[in-house]
N, C-alpha and C positions, 0 to 999 in steps of 0.2 A: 504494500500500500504506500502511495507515496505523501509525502509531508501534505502537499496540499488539500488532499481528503481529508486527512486525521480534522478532528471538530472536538478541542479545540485544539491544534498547532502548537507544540510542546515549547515551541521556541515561545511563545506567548507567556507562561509561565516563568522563561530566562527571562523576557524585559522584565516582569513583576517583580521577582525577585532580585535583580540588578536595582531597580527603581529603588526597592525598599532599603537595600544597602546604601545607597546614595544619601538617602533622609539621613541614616543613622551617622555613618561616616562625615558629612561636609556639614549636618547638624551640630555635633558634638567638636567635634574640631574646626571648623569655620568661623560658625555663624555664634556660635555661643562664645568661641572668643573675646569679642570685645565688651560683651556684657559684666565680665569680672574685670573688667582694668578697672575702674572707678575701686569695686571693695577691695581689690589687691591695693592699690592705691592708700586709701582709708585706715584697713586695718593693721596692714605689715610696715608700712610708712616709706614703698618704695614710689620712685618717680615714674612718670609715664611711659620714659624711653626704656628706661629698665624693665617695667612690664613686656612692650612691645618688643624686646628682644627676644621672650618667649616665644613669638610667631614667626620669629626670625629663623628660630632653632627650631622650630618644628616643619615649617618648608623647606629649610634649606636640607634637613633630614631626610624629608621625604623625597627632594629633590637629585639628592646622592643617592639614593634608596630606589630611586623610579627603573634605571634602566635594568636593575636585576632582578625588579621585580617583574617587569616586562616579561624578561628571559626564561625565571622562571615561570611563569604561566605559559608561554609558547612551550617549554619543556615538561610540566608535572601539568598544568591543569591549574585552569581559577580555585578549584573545589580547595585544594590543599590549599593555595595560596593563599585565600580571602580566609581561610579559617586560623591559619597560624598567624594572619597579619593580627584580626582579631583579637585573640589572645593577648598576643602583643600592646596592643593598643589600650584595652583593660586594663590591662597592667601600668600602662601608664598613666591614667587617669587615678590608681591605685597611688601612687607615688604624689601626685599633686595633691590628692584629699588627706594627705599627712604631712606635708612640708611645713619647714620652718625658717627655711632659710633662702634666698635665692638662687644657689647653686643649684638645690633640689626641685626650684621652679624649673631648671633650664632640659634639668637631665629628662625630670616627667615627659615637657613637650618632645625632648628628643626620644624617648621612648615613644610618643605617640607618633609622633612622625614618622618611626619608624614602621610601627603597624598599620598606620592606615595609607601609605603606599601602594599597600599587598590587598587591599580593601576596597578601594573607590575607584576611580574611573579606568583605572589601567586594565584590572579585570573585570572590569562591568562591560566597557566600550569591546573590550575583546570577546567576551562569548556573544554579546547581541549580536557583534560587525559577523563575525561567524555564524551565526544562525540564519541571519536575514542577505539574502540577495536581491532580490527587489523589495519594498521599503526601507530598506535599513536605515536611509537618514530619518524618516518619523520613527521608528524602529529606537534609533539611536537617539532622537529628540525628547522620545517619552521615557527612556533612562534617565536621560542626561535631566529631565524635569524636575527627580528627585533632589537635586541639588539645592535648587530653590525649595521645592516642599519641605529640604532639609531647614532652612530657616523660617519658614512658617510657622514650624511648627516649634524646632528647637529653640529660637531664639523668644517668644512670647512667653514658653513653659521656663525657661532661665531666668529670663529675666524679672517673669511679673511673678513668679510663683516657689520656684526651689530657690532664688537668691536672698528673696525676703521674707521666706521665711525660715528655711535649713541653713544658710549658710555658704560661703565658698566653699569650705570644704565638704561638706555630704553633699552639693551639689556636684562635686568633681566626681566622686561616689559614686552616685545615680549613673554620671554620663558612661563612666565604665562602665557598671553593671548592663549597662543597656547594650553597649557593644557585643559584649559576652552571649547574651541572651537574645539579642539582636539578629545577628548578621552569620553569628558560629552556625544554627540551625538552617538557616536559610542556604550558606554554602556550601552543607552537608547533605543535605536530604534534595534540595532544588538543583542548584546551579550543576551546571555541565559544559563545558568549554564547546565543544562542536557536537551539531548535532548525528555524526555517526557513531558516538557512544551510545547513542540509542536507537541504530539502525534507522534515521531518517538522511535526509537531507535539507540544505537550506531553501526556506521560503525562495521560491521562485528560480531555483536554480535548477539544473538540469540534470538531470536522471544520471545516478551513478553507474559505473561500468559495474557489469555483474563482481569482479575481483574486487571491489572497494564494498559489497554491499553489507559484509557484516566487518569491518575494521572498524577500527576504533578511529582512524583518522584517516583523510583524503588527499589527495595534493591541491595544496594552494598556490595560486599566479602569484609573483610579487617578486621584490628584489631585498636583497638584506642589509640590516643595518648599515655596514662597511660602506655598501653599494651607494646606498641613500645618501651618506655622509659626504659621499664625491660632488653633489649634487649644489649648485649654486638656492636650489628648490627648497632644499631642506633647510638651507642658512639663512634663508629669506624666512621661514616658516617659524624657526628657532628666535629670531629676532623679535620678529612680529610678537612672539607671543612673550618675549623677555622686558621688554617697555610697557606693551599694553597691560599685561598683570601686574608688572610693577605700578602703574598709577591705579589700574581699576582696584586690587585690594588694599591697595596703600591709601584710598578713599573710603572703600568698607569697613576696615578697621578699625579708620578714624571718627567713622559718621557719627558713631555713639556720641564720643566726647565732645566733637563736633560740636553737635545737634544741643545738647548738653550746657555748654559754654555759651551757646547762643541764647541761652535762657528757655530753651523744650523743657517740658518735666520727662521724667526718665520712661513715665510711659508711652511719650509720645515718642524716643527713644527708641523703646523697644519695637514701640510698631511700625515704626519707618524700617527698622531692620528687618521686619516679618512682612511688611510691604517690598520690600526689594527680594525678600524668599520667594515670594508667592508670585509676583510678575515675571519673576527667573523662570520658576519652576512652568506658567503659562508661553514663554518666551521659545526654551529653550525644546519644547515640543515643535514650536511654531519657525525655526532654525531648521528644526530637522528636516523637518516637511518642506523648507523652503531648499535643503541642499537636497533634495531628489528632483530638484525643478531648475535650480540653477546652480553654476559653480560656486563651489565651499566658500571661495577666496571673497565674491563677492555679496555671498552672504555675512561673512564676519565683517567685511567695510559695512556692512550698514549697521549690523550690532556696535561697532568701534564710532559712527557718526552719532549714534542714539548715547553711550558714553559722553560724548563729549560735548551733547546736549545738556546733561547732566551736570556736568564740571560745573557747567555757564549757570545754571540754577544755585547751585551749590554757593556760587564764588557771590550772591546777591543776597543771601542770608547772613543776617546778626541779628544782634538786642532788637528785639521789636519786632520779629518778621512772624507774618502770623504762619499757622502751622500748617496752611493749605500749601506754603512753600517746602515743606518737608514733606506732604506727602507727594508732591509733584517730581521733586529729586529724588524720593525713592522708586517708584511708577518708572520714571523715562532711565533711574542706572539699572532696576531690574529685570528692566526690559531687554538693555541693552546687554549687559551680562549674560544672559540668558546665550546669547551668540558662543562663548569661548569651547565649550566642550562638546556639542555638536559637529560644528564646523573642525575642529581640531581632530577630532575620528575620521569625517571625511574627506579631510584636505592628505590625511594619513594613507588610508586605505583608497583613497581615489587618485595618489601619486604613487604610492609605493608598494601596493597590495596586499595582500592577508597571511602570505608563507609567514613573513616575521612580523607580523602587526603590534605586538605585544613590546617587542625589542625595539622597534622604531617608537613606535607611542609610547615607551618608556622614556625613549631619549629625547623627545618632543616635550616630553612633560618635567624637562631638566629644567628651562628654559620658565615654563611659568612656574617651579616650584620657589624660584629663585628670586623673580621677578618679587611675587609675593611674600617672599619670606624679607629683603631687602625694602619694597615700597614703606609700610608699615611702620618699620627701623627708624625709616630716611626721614618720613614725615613727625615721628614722635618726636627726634631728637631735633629737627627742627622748629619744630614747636617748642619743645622748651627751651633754644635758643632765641628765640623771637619772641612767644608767645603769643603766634599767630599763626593761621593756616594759609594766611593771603598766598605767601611766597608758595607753598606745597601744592596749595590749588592750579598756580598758574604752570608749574611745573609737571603737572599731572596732565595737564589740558596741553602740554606741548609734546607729550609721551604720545598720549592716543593720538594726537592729526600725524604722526611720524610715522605708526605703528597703522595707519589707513594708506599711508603709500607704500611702505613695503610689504603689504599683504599683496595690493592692487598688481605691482609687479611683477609676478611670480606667475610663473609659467611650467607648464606637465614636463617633467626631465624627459629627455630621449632615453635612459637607461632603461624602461617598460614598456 
């Protein structure tokens, strides 16, 4: 029986469970971020930049962490990988719900950065892109939505709920436990890297040779990492996504205190940050769908114009601005956001193909681990240099038009 009869399509089941890993993963380690720098701030008596080096160490973590985890998953399997990242990851939210010192802040995040690597999009984007041949980028948009659904949901339940009343630390608590019980089940019992582990085939792909019909795995078109790296393609791709993550989270992180400073109360706060989840997570379906209809490249230029929409909102807020200006800069950045991991699976698998998809989208995903984990950094400690975000804004707003011309660039390598 082939894929297409079965009712319902098993690959359907992968997006779900990829999705729901996405909530858990970029919930707890993203989006809930910046909801503790204010009481890390308050109760331990560290500065802001000092905080945000936490996110610093936890991308850059992950971001040294990306291409082996890549590697590993094209070798053993998401199922193993996503379950030990897990682990992992627990564990280090384990460490932050007992700290006392800032060293122990540092190591936590790098524990967690290091598990959630092996977790989120690297193995999520990899069993969908394998399962689906035609739809994959709605396929791949309704994954990647999870991201946003991750702040919707994570950042409202932190910020209005477990931080006011349990604490930074049981709330660090909770966030492991939920990995644990989260994401371990889910890439045990559900996920499966390709779908001839289950004697099908991919949505819309074409009837295997009788010899591939009970393996465990098929051959895939594509060129390898090594290959891809020769590639003017790839450095263009690498870049793009090393500026524009650098300003886009290096804004997210900030918006809190931002918004904050500006005189918001912290609930309006949190729900600016649960409004930029929730238009991500609407967004980045709406990405997907649009890279099955046009090129990747120029779907991420218009997520990166919708960004820099944003900035221009953002840089017009202070003392006084009423709150309709908050929720319009979080609407038009989580909009725009919504564009980065969509388009980045496809711009992957639509230059470089699927044999190594894991090993290249690892190494793809060096480039915004770093961006992110640097933006954050950059704008903290210039804040408490200045003790303004003027300068950070304007600097953000010249990353993204930078990072709209060298996406626009880029052209399919001859090496495929």
């Amino acid at each position: 029986m082939t894929a297409d009869r079965i009712k319902p399509f098993y690959g359907y089941w992968i997006v779900l469970a990829a999705f729901l890993c996405n909530i858990i993963t970029f919930g707890c380690g993203f989006y809930a971020f910046s909801l503790f720098v204010t009481p890390l701030q308050q109760q331990l008596g560290w500065g802001r930049g000092d905080v945000m080096v936490g996110f610093t160490v936890f991308f850059l973590t992950t971001g040294l962490v990306a291409p082996q985890a890549g590697r590993l998953v094209d070798r053993y399997g998401a199922r193993v990988v996503m379950s030990a990242g897990a682990a992992v990851a627990g564990l280090g939210f384990l460490v932050l719900s007992s700290m006392s010192a800032l060293w122990q802040y540092y190591v936590g995040y790098a524990i967690i950065g290091l598990g959630m690597a092996a977790t989120g999009q690297i193995p999520a984007s990899a069993v969908v892109s394998n399962w689906f041949e035609r739809r994959r980028g709605a396929m791949v948009g309704l994954m990647a939505s999870g991201v946003g659904v991750g702040g919707l949901v994570l950042a409202p339940l932190v910020g209005a709920v477990l931080l006011p009343q349990l604490g930074w630390s049981h709330s660090y608590l909770i966030l492991g436990i939920l990995c644990w019980l989260g994401i371990i089940p889910l890439a045990v019992f559900v996920i499966r890297t390709r779908p001839e582990e289950k004697g099908l085939r991919a949505y819309g792909a074409a009837e295997l040779p009788p010899a591939w019909a009970d393996a465990k795995s098929a051959p895939k078109a594509g060129v390898s990492l090594k290959i891809a790296m020769t590639t003017m393609t790839f450095w263009l791709i690498f870049l793009t996504y090393l500026i524009s993550q650098f300003a886009q989270v290096g804004t997210i992180q900030n918006q809190v205190p931002l918004l904050e400073d500006a005189g918001f109360p912290v609930a309006v706060s949190a729900g600016a940050m649960g409004a930029v989840g929730l238009c991500s997570a609407f967004a980045k379906f709406g990405f997907g769908w649009l890279c099955d209809r046009v090129q990747a490249k120029n779907a991420l230029a218009i997520g990166l114009v919708l960004q820099v929409m944003a900035i221009m909102v953002l840089m017009t807020i202070g003392p006084g601005s009423r709150s309709s200006m908050a929720w319009l800069y979080a609407i038009t950045m989580g909009l725009g956001i919504g564009s980065w991991l969509p388009t980045m699976s496809m711009l992957v698998s639509g230059y470089f193909g699927l044999a190594h998809y894991g090993a290249i989208f690892g190494a793809v995903t060096v480039p915004y681990a770093v961006g992110s984990a640097v933006g954050p950094l950059v704008a903290g400690r210039m804040y408490d240099a200045s003790g303004s975000y003027d300068s950070v804004l304007l600097l953000f707003l010249s990353l993204f038009l930078a990072s709209i011309v060298t996406i626009l660039i880029t052209r399919k390598p001859a090496v495929q």
